[in-house]
matplotlib code that plots the C-alpha trace (Angstrom):
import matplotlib.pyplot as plt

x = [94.7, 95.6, 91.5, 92.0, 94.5, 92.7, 89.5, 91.6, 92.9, 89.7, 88.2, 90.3, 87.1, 85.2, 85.1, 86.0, 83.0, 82.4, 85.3, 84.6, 81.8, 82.8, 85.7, 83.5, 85.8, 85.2, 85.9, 88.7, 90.4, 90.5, 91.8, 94.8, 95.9, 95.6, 97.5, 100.1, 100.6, 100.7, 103.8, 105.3, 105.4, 103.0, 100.3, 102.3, 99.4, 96.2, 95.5, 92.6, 92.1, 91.3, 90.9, 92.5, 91.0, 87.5, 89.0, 90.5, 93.5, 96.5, 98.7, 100.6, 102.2, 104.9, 106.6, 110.4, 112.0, 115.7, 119.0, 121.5, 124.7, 124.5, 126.7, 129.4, 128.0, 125.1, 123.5, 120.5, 119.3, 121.1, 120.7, 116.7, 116.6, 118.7, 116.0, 112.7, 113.6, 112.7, 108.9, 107.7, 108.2, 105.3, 106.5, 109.4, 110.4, 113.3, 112.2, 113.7, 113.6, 114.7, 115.5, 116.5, 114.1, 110.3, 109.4, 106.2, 106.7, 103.8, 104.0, 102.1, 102.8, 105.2, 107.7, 107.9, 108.6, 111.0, 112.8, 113.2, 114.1, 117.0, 117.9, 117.3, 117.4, 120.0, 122.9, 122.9, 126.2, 124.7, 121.9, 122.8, 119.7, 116.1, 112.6, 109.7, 106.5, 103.8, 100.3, 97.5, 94.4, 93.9, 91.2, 91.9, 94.5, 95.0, 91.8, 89.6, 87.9, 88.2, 87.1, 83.4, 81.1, 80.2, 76.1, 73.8, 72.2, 70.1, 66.3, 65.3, 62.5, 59.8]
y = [80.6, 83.9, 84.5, 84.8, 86.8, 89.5, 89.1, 90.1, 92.7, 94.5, 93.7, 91.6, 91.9, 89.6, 86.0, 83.1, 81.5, 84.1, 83.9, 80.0, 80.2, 83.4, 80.7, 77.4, 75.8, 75.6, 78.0, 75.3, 75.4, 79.3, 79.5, 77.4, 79.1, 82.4, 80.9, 79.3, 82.8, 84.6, 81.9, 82.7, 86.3, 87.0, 88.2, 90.9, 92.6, 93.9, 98.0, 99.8, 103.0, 105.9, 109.1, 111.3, 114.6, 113.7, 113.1, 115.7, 114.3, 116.5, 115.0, 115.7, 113.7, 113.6, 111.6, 112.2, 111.2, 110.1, 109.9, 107.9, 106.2, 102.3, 100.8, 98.3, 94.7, 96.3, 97.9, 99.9, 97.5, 98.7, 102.3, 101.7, 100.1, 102.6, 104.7, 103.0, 101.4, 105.7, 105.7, 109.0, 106.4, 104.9, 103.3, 102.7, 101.7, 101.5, 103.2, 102.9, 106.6, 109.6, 108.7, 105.5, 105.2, 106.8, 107.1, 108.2, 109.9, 111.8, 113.7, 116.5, 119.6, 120.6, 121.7, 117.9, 116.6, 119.2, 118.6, 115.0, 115.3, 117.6, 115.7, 112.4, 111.8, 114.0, 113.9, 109.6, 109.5, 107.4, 110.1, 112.7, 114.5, 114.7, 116.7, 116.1, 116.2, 117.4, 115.8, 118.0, 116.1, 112.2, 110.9, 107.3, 105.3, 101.4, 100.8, 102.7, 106.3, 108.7, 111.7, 111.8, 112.1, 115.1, 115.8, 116.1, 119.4, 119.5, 118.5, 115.2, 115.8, 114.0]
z = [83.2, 81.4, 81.8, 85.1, 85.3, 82.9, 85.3, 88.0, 86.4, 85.2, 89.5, 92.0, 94.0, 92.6, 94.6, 93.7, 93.3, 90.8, 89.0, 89.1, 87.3, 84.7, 84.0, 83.7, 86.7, 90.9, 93.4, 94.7, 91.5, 91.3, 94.6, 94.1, 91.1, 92.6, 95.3, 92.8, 91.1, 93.9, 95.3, 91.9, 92.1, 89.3, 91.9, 93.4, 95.4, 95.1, 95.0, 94.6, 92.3, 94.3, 92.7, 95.9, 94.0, 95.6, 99.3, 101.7, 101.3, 100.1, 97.6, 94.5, 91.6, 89.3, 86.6, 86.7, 83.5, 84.5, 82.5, 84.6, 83.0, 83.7, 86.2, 85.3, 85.5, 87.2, 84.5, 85.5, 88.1, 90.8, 90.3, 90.2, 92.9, 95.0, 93.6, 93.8, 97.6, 98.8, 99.7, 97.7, 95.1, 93.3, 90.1, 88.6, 85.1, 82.8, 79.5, 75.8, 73.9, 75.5, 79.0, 80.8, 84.1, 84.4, 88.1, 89.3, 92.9, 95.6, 97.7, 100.1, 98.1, 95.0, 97.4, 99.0, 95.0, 94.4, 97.4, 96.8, 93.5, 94.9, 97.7, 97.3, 93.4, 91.6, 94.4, 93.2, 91.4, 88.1, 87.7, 84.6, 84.6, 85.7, 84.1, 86.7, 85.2, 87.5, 87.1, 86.9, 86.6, 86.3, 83.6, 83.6, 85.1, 85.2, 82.9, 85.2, 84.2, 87.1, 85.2, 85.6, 82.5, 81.1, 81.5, 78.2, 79.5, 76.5, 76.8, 75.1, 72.9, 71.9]

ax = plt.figure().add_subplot(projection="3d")
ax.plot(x, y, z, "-o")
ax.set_aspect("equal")
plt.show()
């Protein structure tokens, strides 16, 4: 049922008696294998995108690129989740290229991501080095457009 997992994914809104019928199947059926994936762990939760520009509400994000050096029969599992188990953290992934983990963190102001990148993050023993990315301005994240569309001001004409 990979289709619906990818309907999920585009709207976990929509019911399962609509999903039943976008899939050719009954409501019953859709529930228990959202049930069943949930129970697996491939249904970890269900978020909503909120573009925080257009609220009240203060809040700033960075991506921190992170070099760390692997621990011994750990390798980096341990030292992400040291890192990802704080709660300014978002997301956290280990990365081929560059750098070994990409962590996306928020916080109320710059100060509140610089501070816990020098409190919290680069006093870890594994971590080598850190370069904290600020974001600026969201256009589309998950799939979804949060940048609103730019208005034709030209006059149609006839």
């Amino acid at each position: 049922m990979n289709r619906l997992l990818n309907l999920l994914d585009k709207n976990c809104r929509l019911t399962n008696e609509q999903l039943a019928v976008m899939l050719d199947t009954t409501a019953d059926k859709v529930a228990a294998a959202i049930e069943s994936y949930e129970a697996q762990g491939i249904i970890h939760g269900y978020k909503a995108a909120i573009d925080w520009d257009k609220t009240d509400r203060e809040y700033v994000i960075a991506r921190i690129e992170i070099k760390v050096i692997p621990m011994r029969d750990h390798g980096f599992d341990e030292i992400a989740r040291t890192i990802y188990s704080y709660d300014e953290v978002e997301t956290c992934y280990l990365m081929s290229g560059g750098y070994d983990l990409a962590v996306t963190v928020s916080g109320k102001s710059f100060k509140d991501i610089a501070l816990f990148v020098s409190q919290k993050l680069a006093p870890i023993d594994a971590v080598q080095s850190t370069s904290t990315h600020f974001v600026l301005k969201k256009y589309k994240e998950r799939g979804v457009l949060l940048a609103e569309k730019e208005r034709d001001m030209r006059e149609d004409v006839l």
